[in-house]
N, C-alpha and C positions, 0 to 999 in steps of 0.2 A: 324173669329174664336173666340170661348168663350172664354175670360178671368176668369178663378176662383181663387183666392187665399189660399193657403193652410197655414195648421198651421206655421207659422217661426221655423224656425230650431234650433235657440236662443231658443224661449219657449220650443218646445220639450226637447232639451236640459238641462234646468232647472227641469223642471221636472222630468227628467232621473237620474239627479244630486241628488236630493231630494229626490227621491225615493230608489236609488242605492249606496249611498254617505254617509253615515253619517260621523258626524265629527269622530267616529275612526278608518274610512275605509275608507278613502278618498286617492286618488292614491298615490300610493308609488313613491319612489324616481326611478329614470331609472335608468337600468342593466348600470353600467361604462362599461362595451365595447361594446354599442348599439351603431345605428348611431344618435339617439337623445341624446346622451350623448356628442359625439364627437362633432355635435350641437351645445350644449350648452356651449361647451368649446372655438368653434370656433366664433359662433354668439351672445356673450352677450349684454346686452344693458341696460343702466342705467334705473334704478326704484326704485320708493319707496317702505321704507320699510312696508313688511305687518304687517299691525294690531296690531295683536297678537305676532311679531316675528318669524311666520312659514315661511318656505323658500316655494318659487314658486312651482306652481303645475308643474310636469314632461312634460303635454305638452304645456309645455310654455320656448320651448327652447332658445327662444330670450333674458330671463331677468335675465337670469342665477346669481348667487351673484360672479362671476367674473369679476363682469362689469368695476371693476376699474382695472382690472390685469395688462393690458398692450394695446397699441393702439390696436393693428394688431390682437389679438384673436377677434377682429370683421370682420377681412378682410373674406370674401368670398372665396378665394385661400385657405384656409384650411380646407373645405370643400371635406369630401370623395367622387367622383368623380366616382358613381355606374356603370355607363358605360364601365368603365376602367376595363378589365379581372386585372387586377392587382392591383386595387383596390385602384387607385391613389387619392392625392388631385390635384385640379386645379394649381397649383403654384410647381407641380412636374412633369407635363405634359410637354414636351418639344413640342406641338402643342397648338394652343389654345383654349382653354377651357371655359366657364366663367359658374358660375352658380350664380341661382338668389334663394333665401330662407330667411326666417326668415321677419324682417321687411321692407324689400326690394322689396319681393314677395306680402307680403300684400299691400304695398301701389303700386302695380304696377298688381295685378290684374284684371283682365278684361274678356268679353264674352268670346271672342276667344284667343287662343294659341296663334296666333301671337302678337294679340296686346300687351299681355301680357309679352312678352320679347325682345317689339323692343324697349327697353330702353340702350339694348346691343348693343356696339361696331358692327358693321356687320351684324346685326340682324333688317329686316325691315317686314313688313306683306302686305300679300292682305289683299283684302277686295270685299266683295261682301252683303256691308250692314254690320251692326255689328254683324251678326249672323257669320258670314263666316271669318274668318284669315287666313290664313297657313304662317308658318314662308317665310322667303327669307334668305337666307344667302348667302353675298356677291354678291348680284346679282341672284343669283339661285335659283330655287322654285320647284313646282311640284316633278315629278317622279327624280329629284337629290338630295330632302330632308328627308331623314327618321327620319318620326315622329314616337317615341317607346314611349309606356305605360310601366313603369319596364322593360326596354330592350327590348320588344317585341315591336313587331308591331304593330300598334292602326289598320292594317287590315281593314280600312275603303275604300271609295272612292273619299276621298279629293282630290288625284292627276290624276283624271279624267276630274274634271271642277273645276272653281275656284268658281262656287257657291256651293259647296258639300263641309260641314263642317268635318273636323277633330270630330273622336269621342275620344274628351279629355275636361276633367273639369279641367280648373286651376284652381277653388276655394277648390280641393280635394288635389291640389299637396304639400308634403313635401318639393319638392326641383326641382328645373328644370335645366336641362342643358345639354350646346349649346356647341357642337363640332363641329368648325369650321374647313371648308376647307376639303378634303376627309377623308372619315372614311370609305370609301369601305371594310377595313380590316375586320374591326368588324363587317360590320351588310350590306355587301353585296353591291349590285349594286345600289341601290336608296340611297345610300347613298355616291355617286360620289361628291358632294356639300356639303354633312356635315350632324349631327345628331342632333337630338332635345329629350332628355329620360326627359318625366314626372314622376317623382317618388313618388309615392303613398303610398305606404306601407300597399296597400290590403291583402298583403300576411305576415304575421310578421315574421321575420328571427331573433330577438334577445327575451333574456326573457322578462316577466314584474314582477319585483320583490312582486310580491302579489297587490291585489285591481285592481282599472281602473283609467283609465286618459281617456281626450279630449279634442273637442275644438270647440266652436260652432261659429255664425257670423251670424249676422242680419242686412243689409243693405239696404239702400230709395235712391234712384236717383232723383233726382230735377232740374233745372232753362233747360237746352232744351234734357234734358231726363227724363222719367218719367217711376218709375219701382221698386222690390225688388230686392234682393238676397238672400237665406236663404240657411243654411249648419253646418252640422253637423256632427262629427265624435267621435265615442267611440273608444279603445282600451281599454281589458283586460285582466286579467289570470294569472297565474304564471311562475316558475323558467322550467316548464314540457309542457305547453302550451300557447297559446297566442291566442285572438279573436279581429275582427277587424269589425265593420260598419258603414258604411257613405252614406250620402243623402244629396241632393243639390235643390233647387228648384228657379228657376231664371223667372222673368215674368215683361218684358216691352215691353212697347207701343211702337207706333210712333215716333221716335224723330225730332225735331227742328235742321235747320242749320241757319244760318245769312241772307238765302235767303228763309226761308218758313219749312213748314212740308215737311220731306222726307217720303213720302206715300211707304207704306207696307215695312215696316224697323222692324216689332216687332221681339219679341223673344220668347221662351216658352219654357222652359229646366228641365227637371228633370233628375235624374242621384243617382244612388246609389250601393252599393256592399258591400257581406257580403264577411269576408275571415275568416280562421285558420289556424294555423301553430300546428305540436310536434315539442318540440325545448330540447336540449339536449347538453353535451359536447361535440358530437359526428356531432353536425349541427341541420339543421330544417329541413321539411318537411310540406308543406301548401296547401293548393288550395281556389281559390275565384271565386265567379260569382258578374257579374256586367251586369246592366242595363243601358243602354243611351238612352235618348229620348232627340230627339230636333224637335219644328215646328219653322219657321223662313220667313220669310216674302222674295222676288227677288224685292227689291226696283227697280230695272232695267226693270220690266214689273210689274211696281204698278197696273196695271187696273184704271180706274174710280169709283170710288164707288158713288158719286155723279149720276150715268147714270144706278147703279145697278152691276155692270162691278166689280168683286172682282180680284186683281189681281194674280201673282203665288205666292206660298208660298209651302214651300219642311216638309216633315215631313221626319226624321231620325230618325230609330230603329236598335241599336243594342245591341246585348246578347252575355258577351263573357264570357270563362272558361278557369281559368288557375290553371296550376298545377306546381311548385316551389319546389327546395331542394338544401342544398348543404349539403359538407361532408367535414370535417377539419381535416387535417393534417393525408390526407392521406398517405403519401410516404416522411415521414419528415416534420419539422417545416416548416413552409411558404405554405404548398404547400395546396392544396382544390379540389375541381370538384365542380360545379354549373350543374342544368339542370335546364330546363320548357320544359313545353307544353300547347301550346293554341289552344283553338278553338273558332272562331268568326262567328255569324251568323248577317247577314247586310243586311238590306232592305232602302230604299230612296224611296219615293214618292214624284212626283212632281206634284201637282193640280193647273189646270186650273178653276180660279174657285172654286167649290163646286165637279168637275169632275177629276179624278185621268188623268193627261196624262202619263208619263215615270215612270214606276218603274225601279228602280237599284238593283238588287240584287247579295250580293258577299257571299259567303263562303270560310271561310280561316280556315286552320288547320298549324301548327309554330311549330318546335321541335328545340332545343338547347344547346348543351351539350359542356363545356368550364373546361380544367383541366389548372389550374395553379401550378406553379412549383419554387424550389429556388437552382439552383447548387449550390450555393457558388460560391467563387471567383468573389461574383459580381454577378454575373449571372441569373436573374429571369425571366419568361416569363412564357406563355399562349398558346393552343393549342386545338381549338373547331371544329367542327362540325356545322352545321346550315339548317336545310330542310325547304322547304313550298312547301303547295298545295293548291292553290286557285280557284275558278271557278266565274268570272265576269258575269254578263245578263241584258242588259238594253230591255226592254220590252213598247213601245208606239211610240208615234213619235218624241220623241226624241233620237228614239236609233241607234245615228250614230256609235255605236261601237257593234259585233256581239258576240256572247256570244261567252264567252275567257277560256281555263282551262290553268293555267301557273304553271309550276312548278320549284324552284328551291333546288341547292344543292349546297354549298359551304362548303370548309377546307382553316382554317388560322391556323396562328401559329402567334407571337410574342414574342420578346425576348428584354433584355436589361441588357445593362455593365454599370454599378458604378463604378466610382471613386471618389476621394474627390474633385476634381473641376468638372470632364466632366462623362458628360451622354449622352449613345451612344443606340437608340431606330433602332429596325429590326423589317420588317411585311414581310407576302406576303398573298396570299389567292386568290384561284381559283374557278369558282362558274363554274355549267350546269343550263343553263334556256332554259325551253324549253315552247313558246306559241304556244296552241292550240286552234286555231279559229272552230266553225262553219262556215260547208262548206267554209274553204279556208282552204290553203296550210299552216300547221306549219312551225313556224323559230325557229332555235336551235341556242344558241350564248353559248361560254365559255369567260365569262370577266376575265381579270387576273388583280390584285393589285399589288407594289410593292412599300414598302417605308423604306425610311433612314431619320433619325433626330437627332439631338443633341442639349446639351443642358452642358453651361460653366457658371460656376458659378466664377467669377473674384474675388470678394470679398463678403462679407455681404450685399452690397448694388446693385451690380451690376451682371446681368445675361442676357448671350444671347443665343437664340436656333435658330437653324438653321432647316431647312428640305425639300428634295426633294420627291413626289410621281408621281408615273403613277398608276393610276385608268381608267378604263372602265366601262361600263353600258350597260348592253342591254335597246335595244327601248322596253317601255309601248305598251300596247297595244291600245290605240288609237293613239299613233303615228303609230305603223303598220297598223290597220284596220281601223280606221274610216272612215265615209262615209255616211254622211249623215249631213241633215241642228241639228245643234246645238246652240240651242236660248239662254241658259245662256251665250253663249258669242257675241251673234248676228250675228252667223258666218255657211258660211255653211263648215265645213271641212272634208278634204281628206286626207287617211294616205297615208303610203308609205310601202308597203308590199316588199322591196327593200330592206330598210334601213341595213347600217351595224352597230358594236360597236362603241358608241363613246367612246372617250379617252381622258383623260389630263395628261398632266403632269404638276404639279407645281410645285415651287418653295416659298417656305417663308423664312424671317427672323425677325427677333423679338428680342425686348431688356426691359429688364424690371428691373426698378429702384428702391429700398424702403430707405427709411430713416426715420426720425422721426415725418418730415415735410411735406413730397410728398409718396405716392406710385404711380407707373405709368407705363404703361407696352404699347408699340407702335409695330407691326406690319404693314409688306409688304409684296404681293405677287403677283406674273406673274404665269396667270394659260394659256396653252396652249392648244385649246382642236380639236383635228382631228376628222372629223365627227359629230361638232356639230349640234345637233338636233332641229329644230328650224320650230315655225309656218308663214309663207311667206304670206301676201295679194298679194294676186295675179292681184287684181286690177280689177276682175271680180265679174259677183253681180249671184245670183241667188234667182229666185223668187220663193219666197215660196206660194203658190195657197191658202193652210187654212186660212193663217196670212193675206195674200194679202198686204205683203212685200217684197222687193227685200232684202236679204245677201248676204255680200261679203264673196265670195270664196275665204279660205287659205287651204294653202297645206302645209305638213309638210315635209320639208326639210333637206337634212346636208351641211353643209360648214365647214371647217375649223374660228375658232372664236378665240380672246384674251379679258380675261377681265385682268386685271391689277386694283389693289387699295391699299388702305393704310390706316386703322384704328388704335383709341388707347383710353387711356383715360385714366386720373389722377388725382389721390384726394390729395387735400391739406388740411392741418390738422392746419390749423388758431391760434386755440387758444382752452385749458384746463384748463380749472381753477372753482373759486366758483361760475360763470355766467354761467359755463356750457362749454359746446364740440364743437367748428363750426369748422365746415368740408367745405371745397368747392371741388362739382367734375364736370371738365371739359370732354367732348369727345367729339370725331368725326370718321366721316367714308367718303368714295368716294370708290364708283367704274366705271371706264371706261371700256365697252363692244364693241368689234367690232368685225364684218367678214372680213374674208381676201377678197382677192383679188377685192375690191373695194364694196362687198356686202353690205357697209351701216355700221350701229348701230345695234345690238343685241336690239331690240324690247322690253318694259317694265321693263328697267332697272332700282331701285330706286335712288331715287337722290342723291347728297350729304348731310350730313347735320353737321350741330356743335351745340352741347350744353353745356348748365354749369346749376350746381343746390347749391344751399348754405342752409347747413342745419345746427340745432342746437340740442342741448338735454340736458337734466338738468334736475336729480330730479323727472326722470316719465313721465315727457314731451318731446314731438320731435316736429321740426315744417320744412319745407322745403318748398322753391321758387324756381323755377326751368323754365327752357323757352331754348326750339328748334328750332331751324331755318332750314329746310327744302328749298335747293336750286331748283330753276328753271330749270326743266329739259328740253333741248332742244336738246340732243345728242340722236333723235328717229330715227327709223327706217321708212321706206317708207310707205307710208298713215297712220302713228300716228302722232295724231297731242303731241304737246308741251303742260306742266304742270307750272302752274305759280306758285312759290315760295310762303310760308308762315312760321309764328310763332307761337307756342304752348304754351303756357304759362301755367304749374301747380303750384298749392301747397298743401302742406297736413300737418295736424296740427294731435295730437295722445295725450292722457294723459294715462298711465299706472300706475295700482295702485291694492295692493294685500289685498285681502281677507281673510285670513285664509288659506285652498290651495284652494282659488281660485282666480285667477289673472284676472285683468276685465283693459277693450280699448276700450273706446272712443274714435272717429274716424270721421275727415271730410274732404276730398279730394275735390280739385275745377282742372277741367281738360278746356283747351280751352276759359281760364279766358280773354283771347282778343278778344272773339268772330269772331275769322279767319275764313274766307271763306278757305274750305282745301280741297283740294281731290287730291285721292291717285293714281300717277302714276301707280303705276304695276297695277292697279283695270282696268279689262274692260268696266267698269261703271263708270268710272272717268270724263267722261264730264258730268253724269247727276245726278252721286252721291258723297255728298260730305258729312266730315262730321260732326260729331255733335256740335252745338254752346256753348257755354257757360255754362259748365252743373257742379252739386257736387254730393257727395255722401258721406252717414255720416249714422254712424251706432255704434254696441256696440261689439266687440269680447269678448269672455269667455272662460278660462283656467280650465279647472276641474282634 
């Protein structure tokens, strides 16, 4: 495939600036009760002063001039927590929560969604080459992760195969965040394991007090990756409307491991969307369209190219349309309605070659309507609606799944009691799913939710939350249908048009500490799950005649399963003074996966791991060293072999510094600084892909 380079998103940028911007129209200060305000309230971070004495440009919510206010207006926990019908922060959540934004996000940016937030407690990724992530939370992946675009669902076919990328750009996102452990309440069946909401801000829900802001980024990959990044985002309008657009352009090669070129690993990404909102005292009203395009290389069938032999490489197209509003105080102070509606049009090709073999094609249309509400006495909660209608089609020989129309419908509600020590959290939420195969028999499942949590606050420094859920999931449909050989995972499989709900109930507990010296917050949890849904080697090979290979036959199964673990993570706050900020933060995760009744290891489970990172800032500068240890996994399931243990070692250096209202970052990240041989257990490709060596990435961000 061509490689072309397009203009950088940084230059366009500037020019947009220059053209758009003069110096007595240059963006105004953010609406105070935006969420880029709150932001900036929550996330500030030391910098020089600019120039001329102008305060920071609006989207440059990181350098806010609060930066000396107090420790903790940088902790992440105060961050409004979109996902939440109630509009919670992280640190008011009596489940856990964590979200990643501001300079955190930036230095932890990457291809893929997963990689991008498996810096979190609980939070690990696939991998299928660097094109391909999907989160893992705790253990859990696929069809029990709901990945949402602004609450909604990215509607893709990631949780089909684990070479099918998530259509999400984390170099677009505001803010991300990871709701761990079931959120079936909120966003339905696939979300048995927990949520992942990228938040974008395609759609603008607050004003812009007259002018434009933005933020542009231009990024080089170097020592065994070789590549740009380029991205760009305007916002503007006023106190009656708001406009919003963004474009991304991502283009790498081959990369380098410790043991050679990983052959056909490239990437090729474009991504962009325009939105608008009316925005009023009365709420907003918006709709946006967006474009994703990814081609990306199946390092796991490289071809020869030395023999002429090009290997697989997938192209991904989708176009989605969403339409957004909410209404404030409608029925008394506190109280709202929210709705959307999406519709997603999705195509995947997979070329052998020069020659198209499997198209994937899905169509999904999402409706959502969520009223929240404040009795008093305490008393606040939430009470939505949720529809979709999808239609699945794989089309070549790779189409072990039959074209699928699934539809679902679910009603939740939530509630919760304040007091001045204890918070006491109520769900429930029933959904109809009904899959409808060609030529085979439809299965109709109703999943039911049901959760309790709490949450005591002992003192200033000391809080613990408690919580019990049962959640169910109906089965995907290629655990019901499939049927036929599937090469992205070298497998031929079989569904189980059988299958019933599975179920878990968990339980967690959780304590979390702040002082002036430490913040740190530890969680436990025993998740119980009846009917776990699970892929079996069967220990049988079938030959596939075209390839003129034998694959092993798995079948998808249920058994009753336990995972059990225990993650956390704590920051110590070293020393403040005229040398500047150091921080140290520690964390860790583990989880143990098993089948009852003697069935082994739950199959692809991420390892354990601990790390600590020691970082500084002073005066404009930040710099951070940082190194992961990733244990040895040998707790596999039957015909997977064991994953040998390694160490990650980063760092990343930043100088911030203002312009007039423009705020400019220089920027150089070194990832895999030990040059570790590493590959990724949950990855189906992990004995033959590993990955990248020794690599940096250094570039310039722009605040306008």
């Amino acid at each position: 495939m061509p490689f072309t380079h397009h203009l950088p998103a940084s230059t366009l940028a500037l020019a947009l600036s220059a053209a758009l911007f003069p110096a007595a129209t240059l963006a105004a200060p953010v609406d105070a009760g935006s969420p880029a305000a709150a932001t900036a309230a929550a996330i500030p971070a030391a910098a020089g002063d600019s120039a001329d004495g102008g305060t920071p440009p609006p989207s440059d919510s990181r350098h806010a001039e609060a930066a000396g206010a107090g420790r903790h207006l940088k902790d992440l926990d105060s961050v409004v927590v979109t996902a939440s019908p109630l509009r919670d922060t992280a640190a008011e959540l009596s489940k856990p929560t964590d979200v990643l934004a501001g300079e955190r996000l930036d230095e932890n940016r990457a291809s893929s969604l997963g990689e991008t937030i498996s810096s979190i407690p609980g939070v690990q990724s696939s991998n299928f080459g660097p094109g391909v992530g999907r989160p893992i939370l705790r253990g859990l992946d696929g069809p029990r992760v709901e990945v949402l675009s602004g609450g909604m669902s990215s509607a893709d076919a990631s949780t089909v195969s684990q070479d099918h990328s998530p259509a999400i750009e984390p170099f677009l996102a505001d803010q991300i965040e990871v709701l761990k452990g079931p959120s079936t309440l909120l966003y339905g069946t696939g979300a048995i394991g927990g949520v992942v909401n990228v938040v974008d801000g395609r759609i603008p829900e607050h004003a812009i007090d007259g002018g434009f802001s933005g933020r542009a980024e231009m990024r080089f990959s170097g020592g065994d990756q070789d590549g740009t990044t380029d991205m760009v985002r305007v916002d503007g309008g006023n106190e009656r409307f708001a406009l919003h657009a963004d474009a991304v352009y991502r283009n790498a090669r081959d990369y380098d491991t410790p043991e050679g070129r990983q052959a056909n690993s490239f990437i090729d990404t474009r991504s962009g969307a325009i939105g608008g909102s009316l925005l009023g005292d009365w709420g907003f009203v918006g709709v946006s369209a967006s474009r994703f395009e990814d081609d990306y290389g199946n390092p796991g069938e490289a071809g020869d190219l030395a023999n002429g032999e090009r290997g697989v490489y997938l192209q991904l197209r989708q176009d989605r349309y969403e339409l957004k509003g909410g209404l404030t105080d409608l029925w008394g102070a506190g109280s709202g309605l929210r709705y959307s509606v999406g519709h997603t049009d999705y195509r995947h090709v997979e070329f052998e070659g020069d020659a198209p073999g499997t198209v994937f094609d899905k169509t999904a249309s999402e409706g959502r309507v969520e009223a929240s509400y404040d009795a008093g006495n305490g008393w606040k909660g939430a009470v939505g609606v949720q529809g979709s209608d999808s239609t699945f089609a794989a089309v070549g020989e790779e189409a072990f799944v039959p074209k699928t129309a699934t539809r679902e419908l679910g009603v939740f509600g939530v509630a919760r009691r304040s007091w001045e020590e204890f918070q006491l959290d109520l769900g429930a939420r029933i959904d109809q799913v009904e899959s409808d195969p060609e030529d085979l028999e439809s299965r109709d499942f109703k999943p039911m939710s049901l959760s309790i949590a709490g949450g005591w606050k002992i003192n200033e420094r000391w809080r613990l939350t408690a919580s019990f859920d049962h959640s169910e999931r109906a089965p995907a449909e290629e655990e019901l249908f499939a049927n036929g050989p599937h090469l992205a995972t070298l497998a031929y499989e079989i569904g189980n048009t059988g299958l019933d709900k599975e179920a878990a109930n968990q339980f967690e507990a959780g304590v979390q500490y702040r002082s002036g010296f430490v913040d740190a917050k530890v969680s436990a949890y025993y998740n119980r799950f009846r009917d776990f849904i699970h892929l079996v080697d069967t220990g049988e090979q079938w030959h596939f005649d075209e390839q003129d290979e034998s694959l092993p036959i798995r079948k998808w199964s249920q058994r009753d399963a336990t995972f059990r673990g225990l993650e956390g993570e704590a920051t110590f706050h070293l020393a403040d003074g005229d040398r500047g900020r150091w921080d140290l933060r520690v964390f860790g995760d583990t989880v143990r996966a098993s089948l009852a009744d003697g069935g082994g290891n739950v199959p692809r489970i991420a390892p354990s791991r601990l790390g600590a990172q020691l970082r500084w800032e002073s005066s404009g500068w930040r710099a951070s060293l940082g190194a992961t240890r990733y244990a040895k996994q040998d707790k596999v399931a039957a015909n997977e072999t064991a994953t040998a243990g390694y160490t990650l070692v980063d760092a990343h250096a930043a100088y911030h510094f203002d312009s007039g209202r423009f705020g400019w970052e220089l920027f150089v990240d070194g990832s895999n600084l030990g040059d570790q041989v590493a590959r990724v257990h949950t990855s189906f490709l992990k004995d033959v892909v590993a990955l990248p060596g020794r690599s940096f990435n250094a570039g310039v961000r722009v605040f306008f």
